[in-house]
C-alpha positions in Angstrom: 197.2 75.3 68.3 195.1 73.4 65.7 191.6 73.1 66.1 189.7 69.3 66.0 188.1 68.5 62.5 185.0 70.4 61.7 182.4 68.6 60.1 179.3 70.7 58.3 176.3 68.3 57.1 173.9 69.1 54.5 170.5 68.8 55.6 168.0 66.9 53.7 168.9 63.4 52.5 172.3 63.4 54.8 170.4 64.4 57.9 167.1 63.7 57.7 165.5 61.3 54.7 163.1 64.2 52.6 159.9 61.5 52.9 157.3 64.1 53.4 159.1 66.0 49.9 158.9 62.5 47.9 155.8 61.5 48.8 154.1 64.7 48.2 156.0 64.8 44.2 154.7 61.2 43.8 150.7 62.8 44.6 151.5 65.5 42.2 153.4 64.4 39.4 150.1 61.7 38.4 147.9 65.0 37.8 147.5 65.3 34.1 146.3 68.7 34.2 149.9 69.9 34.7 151.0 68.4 31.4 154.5 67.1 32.2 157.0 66.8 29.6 160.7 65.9 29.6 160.2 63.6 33.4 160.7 59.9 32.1 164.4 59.9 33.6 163.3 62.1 36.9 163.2 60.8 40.3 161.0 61.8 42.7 163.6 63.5 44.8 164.4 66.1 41.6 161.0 67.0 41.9 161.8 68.1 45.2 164.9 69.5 44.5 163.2 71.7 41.9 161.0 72.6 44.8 163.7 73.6 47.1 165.3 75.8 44.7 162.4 77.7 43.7 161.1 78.2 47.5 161.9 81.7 49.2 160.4 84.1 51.5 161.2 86.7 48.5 157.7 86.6 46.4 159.3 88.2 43.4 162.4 86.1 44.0 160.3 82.3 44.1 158.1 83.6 40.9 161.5 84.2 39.0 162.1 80.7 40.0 159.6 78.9 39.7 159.4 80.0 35.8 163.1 79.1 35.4 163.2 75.8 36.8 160.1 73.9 35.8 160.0 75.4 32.1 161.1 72.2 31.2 158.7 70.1 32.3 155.6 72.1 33.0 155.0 74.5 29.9 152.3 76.1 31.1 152.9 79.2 33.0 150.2 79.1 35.0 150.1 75.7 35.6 154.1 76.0 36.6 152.7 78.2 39.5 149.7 75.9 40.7 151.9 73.1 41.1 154.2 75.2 43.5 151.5 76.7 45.3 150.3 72.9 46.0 153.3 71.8 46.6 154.0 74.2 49.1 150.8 73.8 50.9 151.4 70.2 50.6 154.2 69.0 51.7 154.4 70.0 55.8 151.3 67.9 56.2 154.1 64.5 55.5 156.6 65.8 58.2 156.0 64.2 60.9 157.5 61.1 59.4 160.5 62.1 58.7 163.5 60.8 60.8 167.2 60.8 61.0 169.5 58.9 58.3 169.9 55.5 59.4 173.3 54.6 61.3 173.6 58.9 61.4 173.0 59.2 65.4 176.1 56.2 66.4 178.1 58.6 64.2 177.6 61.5 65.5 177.8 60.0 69.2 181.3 58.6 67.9 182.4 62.5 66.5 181.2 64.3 69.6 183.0 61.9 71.7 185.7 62.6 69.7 186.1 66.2 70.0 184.8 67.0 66.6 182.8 70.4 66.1 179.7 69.4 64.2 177.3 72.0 61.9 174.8 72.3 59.7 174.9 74.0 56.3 171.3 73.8 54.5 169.7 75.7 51.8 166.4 75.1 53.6 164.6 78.0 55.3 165.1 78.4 59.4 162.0 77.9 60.0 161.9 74.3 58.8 165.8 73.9 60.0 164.3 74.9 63.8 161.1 72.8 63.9 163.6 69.8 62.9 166.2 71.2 65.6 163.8 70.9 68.5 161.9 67.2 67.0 165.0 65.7 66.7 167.2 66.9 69.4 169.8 68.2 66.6 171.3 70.6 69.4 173.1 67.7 71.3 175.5 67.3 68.7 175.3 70.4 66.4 176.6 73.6 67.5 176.2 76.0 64.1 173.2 76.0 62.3 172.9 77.6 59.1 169.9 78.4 56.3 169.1 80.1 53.7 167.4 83.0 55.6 171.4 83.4 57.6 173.1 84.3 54.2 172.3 86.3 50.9 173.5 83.2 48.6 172.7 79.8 48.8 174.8 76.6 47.7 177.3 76.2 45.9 178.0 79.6 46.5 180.4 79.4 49.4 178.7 82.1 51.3 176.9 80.1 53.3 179.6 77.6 54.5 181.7 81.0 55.3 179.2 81.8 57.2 178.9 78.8 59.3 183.4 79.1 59.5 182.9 82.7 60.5 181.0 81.4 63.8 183.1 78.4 64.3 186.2 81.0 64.9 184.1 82.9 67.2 183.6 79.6 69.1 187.2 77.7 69.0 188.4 81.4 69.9 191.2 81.1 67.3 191.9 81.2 63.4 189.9 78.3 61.3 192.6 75.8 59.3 190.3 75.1 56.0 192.5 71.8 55.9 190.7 70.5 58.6 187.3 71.2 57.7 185.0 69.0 55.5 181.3 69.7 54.4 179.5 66.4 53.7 176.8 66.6 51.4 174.6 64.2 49.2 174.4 66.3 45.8 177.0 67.6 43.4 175.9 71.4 44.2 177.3 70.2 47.8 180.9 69.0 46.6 180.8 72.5 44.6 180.1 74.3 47.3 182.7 73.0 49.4 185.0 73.5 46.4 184.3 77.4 46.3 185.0 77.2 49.8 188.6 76.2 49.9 187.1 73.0 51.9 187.3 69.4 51.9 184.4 67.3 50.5 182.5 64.3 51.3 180.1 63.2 49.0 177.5 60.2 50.3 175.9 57.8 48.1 173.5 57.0 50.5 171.4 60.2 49.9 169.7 61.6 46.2 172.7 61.5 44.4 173.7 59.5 42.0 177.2 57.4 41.6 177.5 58.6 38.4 176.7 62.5 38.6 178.9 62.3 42.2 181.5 61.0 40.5 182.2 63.8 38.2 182.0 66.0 41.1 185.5 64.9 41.8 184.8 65.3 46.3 187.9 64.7 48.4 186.0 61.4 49.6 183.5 59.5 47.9 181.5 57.2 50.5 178.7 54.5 50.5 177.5 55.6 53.7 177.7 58.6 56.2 179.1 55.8 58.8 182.4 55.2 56.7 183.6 58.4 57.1 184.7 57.1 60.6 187.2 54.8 58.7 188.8 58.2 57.3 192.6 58.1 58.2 192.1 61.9 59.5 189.7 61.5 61.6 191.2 57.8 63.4 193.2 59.3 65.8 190.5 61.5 67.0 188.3 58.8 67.5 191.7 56.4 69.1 191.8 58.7 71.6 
């Protein structure tokens, strides 16, 4: 017997909007004292990105990361670790304003009524994934939950959607058909991801990625909005019903 579609969602910008991480780059990025170079064509959400790739529990881990990924456009190694450090202490002070994606609660009232099994697949840590959880209810319509504190990898490795698979079997109580599931995510690291996975992809351009670079990702579906993908063929009949 086939299982109903399972949907994974990507956190931040296809979840919830990543004001507090936005806001908190436009304070810092106006500080001369870090001496920016090469950031005429950034936005402030790849600010945050940078952020979230650097960020981990592991001390040696983030300091190997930090120096990697803003090299480019904060020469100075100390300064490169300042800005972390304020950004880090920064940021959860803006939280409270974030919210869900607009038009994303109809959708998932429409999927759950539907029979689809809905999850979450996020590179952020479980601490932040849990504060969200309980603010915004996320439990009424998400039943797996994965971070980056569940799995050794993080996106695009496919580790951590296997992960979030590996419970979904436990829960249908019978083998997972990878045609039938989809991860939707806002970045191309997402549509990779899904790719290494053996998955379907749905790339949104309503989040912080751009047409252009989404594009190239070549997803299995390319959307405006998160509430198109209820105009999927594959999913109609679920939602008919």
């Amino acid at each position: 017997m086939s299982h109903p579609p399972i949907l994974l969602f990507d956190f931040d910008g296809v979840i919830i909007t990543q004001k507090s991480l936005e806001y908190t780059a436009s304070k810092l990025i106006k500080k001369r004292f870090y001496g920016w170079k090469n950031i005429e064509n950034m936005r402030l959400i790849d600010f945050a990105r940078l952020f979230e790739e650097s960020d981990s529990k592991n001390r040696l881990l983030a300091l190997r990361q930090i120096n990697k990924v803003y090299k480019p456009i904060i020469p100075n190694i100390w300064k490169r670790n300042l800005f972390f450090i304020k950004f880090k202490r920064m940021y959860p002070n803006y939280e409270q304003f974030e919210s869900l994606k607009p038009n994303l609660k109809e959708v998932l009232k429409k999927l759950k009524k539907g029979g689809f099994e809905l999850g979450i697949v996020s590179n952020t840590s479980k601490r932040r994934l849990n504060i969200f959880r309980q603010k915004l209810n996320l439990d009424k319509f998400f039943s797996v939950f994965i971070s980056r504190d569940e799995t050794p990898y993080r996106k695009p490795n496919p580790y951590p959607i296997i992960s979030s698979l590996i419970k979904f079997k436990q829960k249908v109580n019978h083998s997972i058909n990878k045609d039938n599931v989809y991860y939707i995510g806002d970045l191309p690291a997402d549509i990779e991801c899904a790719k290494n996975a053996n998955i379907n992809s749905i790339a949104l351009l309503s989040g912080h990625g751009t047409k252009e670079d989404l594009e190239k990702s070549n997803p299995t579906f390319l959307l405006p909005d998160i509430k198109n993908i209820l105009e999927i063929e594959q999913f109609k009949k679920f939602l008919l019903d």
